[in-house]
N, C-alpha and C positions, 0 to 999 in steps of 0.2 A: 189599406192600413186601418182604415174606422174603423171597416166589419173587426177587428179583431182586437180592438181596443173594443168594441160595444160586445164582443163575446168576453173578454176580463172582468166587463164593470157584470156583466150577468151572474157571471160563475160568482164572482168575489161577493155580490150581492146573496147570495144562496149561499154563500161559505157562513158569509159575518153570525146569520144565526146557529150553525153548528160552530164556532170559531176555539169553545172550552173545549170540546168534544176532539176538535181536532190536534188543538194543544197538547191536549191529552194521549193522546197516539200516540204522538211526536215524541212525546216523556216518557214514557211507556214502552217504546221500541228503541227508544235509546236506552234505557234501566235494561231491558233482558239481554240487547247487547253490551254495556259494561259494567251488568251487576255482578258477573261473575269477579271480574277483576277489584272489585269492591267487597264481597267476600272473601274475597282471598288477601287481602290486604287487612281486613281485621280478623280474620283466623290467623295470621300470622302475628298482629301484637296481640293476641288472645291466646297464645299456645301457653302462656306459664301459668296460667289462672288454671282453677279446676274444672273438670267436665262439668257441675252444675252452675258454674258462673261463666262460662262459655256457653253452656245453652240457653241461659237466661238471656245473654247480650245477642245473640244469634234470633232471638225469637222478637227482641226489643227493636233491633235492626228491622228486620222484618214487617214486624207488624205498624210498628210504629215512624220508622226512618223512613224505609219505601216510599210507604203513604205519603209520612210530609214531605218529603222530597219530591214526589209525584207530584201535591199537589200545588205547593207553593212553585216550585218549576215551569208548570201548566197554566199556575194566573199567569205570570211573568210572562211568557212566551204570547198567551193570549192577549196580554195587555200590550206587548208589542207587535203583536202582528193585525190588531185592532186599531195601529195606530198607522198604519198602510195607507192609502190611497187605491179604490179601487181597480184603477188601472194597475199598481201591483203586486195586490193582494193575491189574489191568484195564481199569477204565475212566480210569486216567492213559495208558497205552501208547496206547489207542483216540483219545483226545487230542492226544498224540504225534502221533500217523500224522499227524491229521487236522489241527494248524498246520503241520506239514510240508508237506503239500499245498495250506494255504493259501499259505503261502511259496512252493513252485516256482510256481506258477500267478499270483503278484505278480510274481515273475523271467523270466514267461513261458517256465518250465521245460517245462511243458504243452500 
């Protein structure tokens, strides 16, 4: 049982410096699986406005919502999963990944 507590503080110790990076994925592959459903939620209270203030809001979304959503999402997660012990730190991100994956693959992301 050590070896495998001294291979989490390893990995989690290698993790902590990519830890934004990872956050980041996390945010990121969760937006392309439920950004559709979030488009499609303000293309529908945006049907009565005109095509160029639909496009406008579409591109503001985009450009600018993504992103901070992205990023602000990304500290937060980072700053929680920063705040781990590295016995498990580790094996919560490996976790991560891995209901992420269950999720695209119920969305038939996969």
């Amino acid at each position: 049982m050590k070896y495998l507590t001294d291979v989490f503080d390893l990995v989690s110790n290698w993790m902590r410096d990519g830890l934004f990076s990872i956050a980041m994925a996390m945010v990121a592959t969760l937006l392309t699986i439920y950004g559709g459903h979030l488009n499609k939620a303000i293309r529908g209270g945006t049907k009565k406005y005109p095509f160029m203030v639909r496009l406008i809001i579409f591109v503001c979304l985009c450009a600018f919502g993504y992103g901070m959503l992205t990023i602000i999402a990304a500290k937060l997660l980072c700053n929680m999963l920063g705040g781990l012990n590295n016995h498990a730190l580790s094996p919560v991100v490996i976790l991560i990944f891995i209901v992420i994956g269950f999720v695209a693959e119920r969305k038939n992301n996969i």
